[in-house]
Each structure stands twice: as C-alpha cells, then as structure tokens.
N, C-alpha and C positions, 0 to 999 in steps of 0.2 A: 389248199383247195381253191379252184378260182371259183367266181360267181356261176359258171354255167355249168360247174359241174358239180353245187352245190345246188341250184335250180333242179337236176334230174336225178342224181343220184342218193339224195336225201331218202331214207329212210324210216317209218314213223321208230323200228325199233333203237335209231338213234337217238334220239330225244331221252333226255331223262325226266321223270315221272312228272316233274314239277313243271316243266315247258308244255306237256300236253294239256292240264290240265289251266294254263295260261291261256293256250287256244280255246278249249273251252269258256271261260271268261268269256273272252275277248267275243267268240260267238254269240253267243250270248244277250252281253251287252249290248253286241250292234245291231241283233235282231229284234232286241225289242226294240232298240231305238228307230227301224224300218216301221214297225208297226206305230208305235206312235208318233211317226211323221206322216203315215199314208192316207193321216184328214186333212191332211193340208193344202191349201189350194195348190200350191207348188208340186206336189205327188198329182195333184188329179190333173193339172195341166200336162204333165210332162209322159204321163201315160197315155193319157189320150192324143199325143204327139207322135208318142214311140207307135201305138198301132196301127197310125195311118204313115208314118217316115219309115218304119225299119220294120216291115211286113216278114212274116216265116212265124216257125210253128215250132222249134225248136227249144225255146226257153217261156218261160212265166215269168207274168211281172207278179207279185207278192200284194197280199193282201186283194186282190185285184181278180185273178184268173186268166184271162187272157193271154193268150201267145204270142209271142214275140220270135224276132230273131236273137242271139244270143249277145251279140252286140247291142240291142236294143235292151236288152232286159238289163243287162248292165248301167245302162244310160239311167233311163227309170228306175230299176231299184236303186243306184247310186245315189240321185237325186233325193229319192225319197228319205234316204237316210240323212243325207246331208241336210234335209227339209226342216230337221229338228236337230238342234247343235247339241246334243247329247254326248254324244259317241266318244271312242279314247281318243287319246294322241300322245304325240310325243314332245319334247321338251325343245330337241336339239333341231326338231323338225319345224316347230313353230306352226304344225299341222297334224294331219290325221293320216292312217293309212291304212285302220280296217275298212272304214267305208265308202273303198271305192276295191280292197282287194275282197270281202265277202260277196260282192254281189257279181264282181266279175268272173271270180274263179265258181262260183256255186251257175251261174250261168254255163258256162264251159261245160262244164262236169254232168249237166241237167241236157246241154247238148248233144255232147257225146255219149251218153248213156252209162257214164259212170257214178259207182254206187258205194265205193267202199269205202267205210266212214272213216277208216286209219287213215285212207290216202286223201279225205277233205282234212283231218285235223291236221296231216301232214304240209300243206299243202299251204293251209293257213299261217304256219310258221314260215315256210318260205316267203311265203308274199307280206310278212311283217319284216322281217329279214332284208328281202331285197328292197321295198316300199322305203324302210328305215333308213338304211345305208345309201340309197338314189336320192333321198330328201337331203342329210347331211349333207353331201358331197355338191350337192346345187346349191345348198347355200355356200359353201365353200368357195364354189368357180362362176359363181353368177352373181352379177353386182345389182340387181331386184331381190326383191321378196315374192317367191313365186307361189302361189295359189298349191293347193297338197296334188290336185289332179295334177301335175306335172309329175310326181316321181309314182304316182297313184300307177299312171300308163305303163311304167316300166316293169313294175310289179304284179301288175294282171297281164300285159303281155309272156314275162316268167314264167307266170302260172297255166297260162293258154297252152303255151311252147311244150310246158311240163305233159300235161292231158293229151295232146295230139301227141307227142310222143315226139315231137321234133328232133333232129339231130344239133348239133354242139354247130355246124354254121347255119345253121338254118334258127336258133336261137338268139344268136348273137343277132341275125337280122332283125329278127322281131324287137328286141328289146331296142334295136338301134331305130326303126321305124315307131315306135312308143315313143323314145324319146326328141323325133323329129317332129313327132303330128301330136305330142301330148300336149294341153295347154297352159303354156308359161305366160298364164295369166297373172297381174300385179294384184295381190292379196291385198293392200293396203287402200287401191282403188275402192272393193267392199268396205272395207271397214270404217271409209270417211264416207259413202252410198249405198249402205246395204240395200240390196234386191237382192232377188232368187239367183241370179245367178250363183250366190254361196262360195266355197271351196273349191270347187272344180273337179269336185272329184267324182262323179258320174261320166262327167265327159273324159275324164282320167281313164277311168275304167272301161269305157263305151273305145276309146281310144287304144286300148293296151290288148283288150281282146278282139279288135279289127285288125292289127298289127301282125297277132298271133295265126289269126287266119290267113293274112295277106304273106307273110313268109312261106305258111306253110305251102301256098301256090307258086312260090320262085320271087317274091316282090325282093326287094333289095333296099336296105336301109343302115348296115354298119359304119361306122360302128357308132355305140351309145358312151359320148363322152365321158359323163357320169360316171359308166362301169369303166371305162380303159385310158384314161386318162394317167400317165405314172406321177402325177402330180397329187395325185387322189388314191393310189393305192393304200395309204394306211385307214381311209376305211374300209376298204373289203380285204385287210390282211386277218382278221378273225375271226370271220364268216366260220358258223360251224361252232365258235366254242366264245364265242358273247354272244349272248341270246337277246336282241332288240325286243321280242318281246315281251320279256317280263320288265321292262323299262319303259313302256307306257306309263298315260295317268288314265282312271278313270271321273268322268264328270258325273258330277251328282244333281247338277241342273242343266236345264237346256236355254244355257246362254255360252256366250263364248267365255272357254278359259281366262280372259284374260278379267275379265267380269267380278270372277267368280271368286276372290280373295277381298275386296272389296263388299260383294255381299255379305260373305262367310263374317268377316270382322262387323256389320255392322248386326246379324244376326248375334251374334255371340253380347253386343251391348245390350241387343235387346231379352237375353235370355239374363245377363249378368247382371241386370239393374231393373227388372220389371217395367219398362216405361214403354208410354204409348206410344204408338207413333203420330198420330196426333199433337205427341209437344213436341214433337221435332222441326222448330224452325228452319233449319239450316243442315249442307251436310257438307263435311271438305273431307275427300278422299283425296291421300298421296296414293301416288303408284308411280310405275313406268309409264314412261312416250309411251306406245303402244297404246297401253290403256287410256292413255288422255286422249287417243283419236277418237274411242269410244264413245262419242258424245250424242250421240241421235236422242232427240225427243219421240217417240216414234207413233206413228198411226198407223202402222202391220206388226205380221207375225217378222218380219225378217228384220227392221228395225231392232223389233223390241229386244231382240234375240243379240243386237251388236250394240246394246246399248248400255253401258255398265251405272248412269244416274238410273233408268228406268227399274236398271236386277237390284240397286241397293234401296228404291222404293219398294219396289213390290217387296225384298223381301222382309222390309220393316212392316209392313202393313200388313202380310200374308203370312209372315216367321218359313217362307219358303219360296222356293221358286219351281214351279212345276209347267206342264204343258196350260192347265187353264188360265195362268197369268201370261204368259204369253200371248195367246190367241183372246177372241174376241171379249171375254169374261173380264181378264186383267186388263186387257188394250181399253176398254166402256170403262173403268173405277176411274172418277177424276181425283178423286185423293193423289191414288196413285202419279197420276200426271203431275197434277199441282207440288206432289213433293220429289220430282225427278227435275223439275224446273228449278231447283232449291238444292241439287247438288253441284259441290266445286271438285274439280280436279284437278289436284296439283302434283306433275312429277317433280321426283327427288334424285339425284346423283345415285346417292346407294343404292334404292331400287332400280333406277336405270339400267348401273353398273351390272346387278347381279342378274340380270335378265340375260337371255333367255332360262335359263339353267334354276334360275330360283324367279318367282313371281309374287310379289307380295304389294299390301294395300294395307294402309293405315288409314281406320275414319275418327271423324271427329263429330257428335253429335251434337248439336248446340239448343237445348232445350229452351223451352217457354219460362224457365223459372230463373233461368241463367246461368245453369249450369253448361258445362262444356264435357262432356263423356268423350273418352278416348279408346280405343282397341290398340291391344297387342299388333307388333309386325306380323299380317296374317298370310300365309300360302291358303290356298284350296286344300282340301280334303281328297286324298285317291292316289295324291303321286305316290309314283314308284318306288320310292324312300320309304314310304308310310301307307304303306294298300289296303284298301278297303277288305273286310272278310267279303268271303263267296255271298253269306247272309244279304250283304247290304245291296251285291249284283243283282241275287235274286231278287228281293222286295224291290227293287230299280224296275227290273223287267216286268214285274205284278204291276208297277202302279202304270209302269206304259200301257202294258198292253191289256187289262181289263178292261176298262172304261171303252175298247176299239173291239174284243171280242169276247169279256164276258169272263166268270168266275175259270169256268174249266178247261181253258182254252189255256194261259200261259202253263198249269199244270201240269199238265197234259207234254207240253212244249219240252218242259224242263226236265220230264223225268225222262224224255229220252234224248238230250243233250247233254245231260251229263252222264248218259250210259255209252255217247259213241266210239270211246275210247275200248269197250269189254262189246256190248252185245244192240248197240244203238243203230238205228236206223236212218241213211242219209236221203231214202224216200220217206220215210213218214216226217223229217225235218220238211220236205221239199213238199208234202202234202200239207204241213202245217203252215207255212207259207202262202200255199196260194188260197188258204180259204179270205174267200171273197168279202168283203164288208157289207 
C-alpha cells in the first residue's frame, strides 16, 4: 500500500480495537492540553492575530468562539496547544504530531461540514501515521533538527486532501506543497531561546491545510521528498500494519520531554528519603547534550517550560510540576529560582549514546548535612514501552481543564469522547470546544 492510498482509502473498520481506542487517548490528551494552554498569553496573542489575519467564518478557534478561517483555526488552535508543552510525542521524531494534526484535521471537517465521528477517529490515525513516518524520514535526509511543524504540514495536508475528497494527483500536490511551505525551522535555535515561537507546529498545521486547499484549486507542488524519495522507502514500507500511534509517549508535565526524567528522578529522592528541599544545597543532573542545552533561568511561561534546573526546582519544592509552577505562581517563588541557580548539568557518553530512543537523567542531591543522594538511571513515565492507564489520561485532562472551565465541563467532555467510536458526538466535541472562557 503506498502513503496516498493509505491517506484515502483507510477505513475506521480497519483498525483493530486497540488503535481506535489509541486515537481516543491521543484526543483526549491533546484537548485538554488546548484547554489548558488557552490562558496563556501566547493562545490570547495569536487568536487575536488569526481574527484580524485569516478572516472567514468557516472554523472556531477553541475555548474562544469566534470564527475563523479553517487555515486560521488551525494556526491558533495549533499554537494554543503547543502554548503548553504537555501534549504526546514521539521518540524517533524528537517531536510531536497530535498537536498540529488535531486542530488541523478538526478544522477541515468543521469546514466542510463533516460529522462522522468514525471518520475523525479515522482520520486521527492517519495523521499520526503520516506526521510519524514524514518526521522519521526528515530526520533521516536532513542534516538540522527541524522543528515538528515541518512534518506537522504533511500530515494535516493528508488529512485536508482526505476531507475534500481529493484525487491520488491532486494529493500528492498537496502533501508536496506542505512540504515545500511547511516550516523547517531549527528546533535547537528554541531550546538555547525559548520564545513562543515553540514547535512549529500551528504554523505546521496552519500550512498543511492551506496546501490542502491550494491543490484542490490546481496549485502544483510534487512531489514531497520525504514521502518519494527510494532512499526513504523503508519507512513507508509498513504503513497499515505498524501502528505509529500506539508508539507515542504520553507527558505528565508541561515541560519538555527532555526535562522530564531529571525531574522524575529527583522527585522520586524526595519521595524516597523524606527531605526538604530546603537542604538541598546543590543539584548535578547527568543527562544527554540535549538536555544540557536546557539551561534557561527563566522569567516566562516559555522559558520556564525549556528549562530542565527550573522543572528539577520546582519539582523538589512542589513534589510536581503542573500548569501553576510554570506561569506566574511558580515563575514569583524565589526558592524556586535560588535553587534552579544551584543546578549542574552534566552529559554522559551512555546517555548520549542511547538517545534519542531511550532518555534518561541521573541526579545527585547534595544536602546541608553532607550527605550526597543519588537516583536510579531515570526515563519519564508514559512511554510507549510502559503507558500510562486511561485513569491517569483522564485525571490529566480534569486537572487541565477544571481550573479553565469548572467541575462539569471536562465530564461532560469525556463521556462523549470516549463514546465516539459506538454512539459519540463530533458536534457536541466541536461544541465543547468552543465554549468561550
């Protein structure tokens, strides 16, 4: 099966039981992480951009109400999610690819006036599918590290092409104009400066369903390296029967993955020896390069979020890392500060080596008494080796999204996203979306 005939021809009764209800997840978790990015000044800037830049009446921007064009909502919701580093990703990708293919493809489908909830959860597999194997493959034949909105565009273009109904050439255009105009922005640029600009992956999306429009008018863009390149065939020789998305991770903080094994081990010292944090004079975390770029002291929300001394302060101080240590609550604790100032990072060969595919962080606690605490070689918690239960998605999504809209609102949410595989509704999803803040 090639990629474009597995883009159209995909089937929701193809999937076996366990992949639907993966898209589920995946839903899921990226929508609440929308909700608990849409207080953030980055969500309010960039909507209030879309409604006066990408005017039309066609899509909702989320949490928000207002109308947008379908291209636009994608831009803005994209962003909004990206606003809070929550959301999944992938290992081999070294990024993310629900949250730029949910808000594109749910745009599309809100344009076009489609409703049918088998063909969103359908649809959402393809766009992890294609998003997965476009990321692989550019790390493969590109010699940067490019930002997720670059394989983001290929994959909500897919998905656009899917919806209109496009033909097999008028597909290929699109995906080949996604990946002409998607942005192959340097990832690593953020990670030693974080700002909003983020991931890329709104403009990914905002890019992949302009694409999807633009072919379907005659525009011309094949072809998309990535997919046709025979140097690159063996990742889309399995399409259809390796499922990329049950081989995500899920994040349980909203900092970067790469963060987030480093907190994990320094939480675990603090749960395994009762001590305060308070007598933590010192702190030296091994990890990967990567991680050591991670070094911002930070005074925002986007900093704080690419900053692995700041996630292993807060979460000695907090026993967590959640949306209020990030924004303004945890950014005002000078504790906090005074002991992210007090963290060493040191890469190691081993962990270097076993990156990207395995992620690990070893800290060392250096107390007031003079003892030296050490953690286990730690990963994060969620990867796809080791998945978190549905349990832990849900209370994810309750603690995003109460404090944004309230006891019976994620409730509400859940019980009919986990019904839209039998008798679920993809307007009252698209109605629980746009209530307004």
């Amino acid at each position: 099966m090639t990629a474009i005939d597995f883009i159209h021809d995909t089937r929701f009764v193809d999937f076996p039981e366990h992949i639907v209800h993966e898209a589920v997840r995946c839903l899921v978790d990226t929508l609440g992480v929308a909700v608990g990015g849409s207080e953030t000044d980055l969500s309010r800037i960039i909507r209030n951009h879309v409604t006066r830049q990408f005017g039309g009446s066609d899509a909702t921007l989320w949490q928000d109400g207002r109308k947008v064009s379908a291209a636009g909502a994608a831009l803005a919701n994209g962003m909004t999610i990206d606003a809070l580093d929550a959301h999944d990703g992938h290992k081999l990708t070294k990024g993310h690819v629900g949250c730029g293919v949910l808000p594109g493809l749910i745009a599309v489908m809100e344009a076009e006036g489609k409703s049918d909830a088998k063909e969103l959860l359908t649809s959402i597999v393809v766009g992890y599918e294609i998003g997965t194997r476009a990321g692989i493959a550019l790390h493969a034949s590109a010699c940067d590290y490019h930002t997720s909105g670059a394989w983001i565009a290929l994959a909500t273009a897919a998905l656009g092409a899917r919806q209109l109904g496009l033909n097999a050439d008028k597909t290929r255009e699109a995906v080949g104009i996604a990946e002409y105009h998607g942005p192959r922005s340097q990832m690593m640029r953020c990670i030693d400066a974080p700002t909003m600009v983020k991931d890329g992956s709104g403009w990914g999306a905002m890019a992949g369903v302009s694409a999807a429009y633009l072919a379907q008018d005659g525009f011309t863009g094949a072809p998309a390296i990535t997919m046709e390149d025979p140097a690159l065939t063996n990742v889309w020789s399995d399409i259809g029967s390796n499922w990329y998305i049950e081989q995500q991770y899920i994040k349980l903080y909203p900092v970067c993955r790469w963060a987030q094994p480093a907190a994990e081990g320094a939480m675990a010292l603090l749960r395994d020896h009762g001590i305060s944090a308070a007598d933590v004079t010192k702190v030296v975390v091994e990890s990967f390069h990567e991680a050591k770029r991670l070094n911002a002291i930070p005074s925002n929300t986007e900093q704080a979020q690419y900053s692995l001394p700041f996630s292993v302060a807060a979460a000695l101080y907090r026993g967590t890392i959640g949306v209020p240590e990030i924004t303004a609550e945890g950014l005002g604790n000078q504790d906090v500060i005074d002991l992210a100032r007090r963290v060493e990072i040191q890469e190691t060969e081993d962990f270097n080596a076993a990156f990207p595919a395995r992620r690990f962080a070893r800290v060392h606690l250096h107390m007031a008494d003079g003892r030296v605490l050490t953690s286990a070689a730690t990963e994060a918690q969620g990867d796809p080796e080791n998945k978190v239960s549905d349990a832990v998605i849900w209370d994810k999504f309750r603690n995003l999204t109460t404090p944004v809209l309230g006891q019976d609102w994620p409730d509400a949410f859940l019980t009919n996203a986990r019904a839209l595989s039998k008798d679920g509704s993809v307007q009252t999803l698209l109605d629980h979306m746009s209530t307004a803040l």
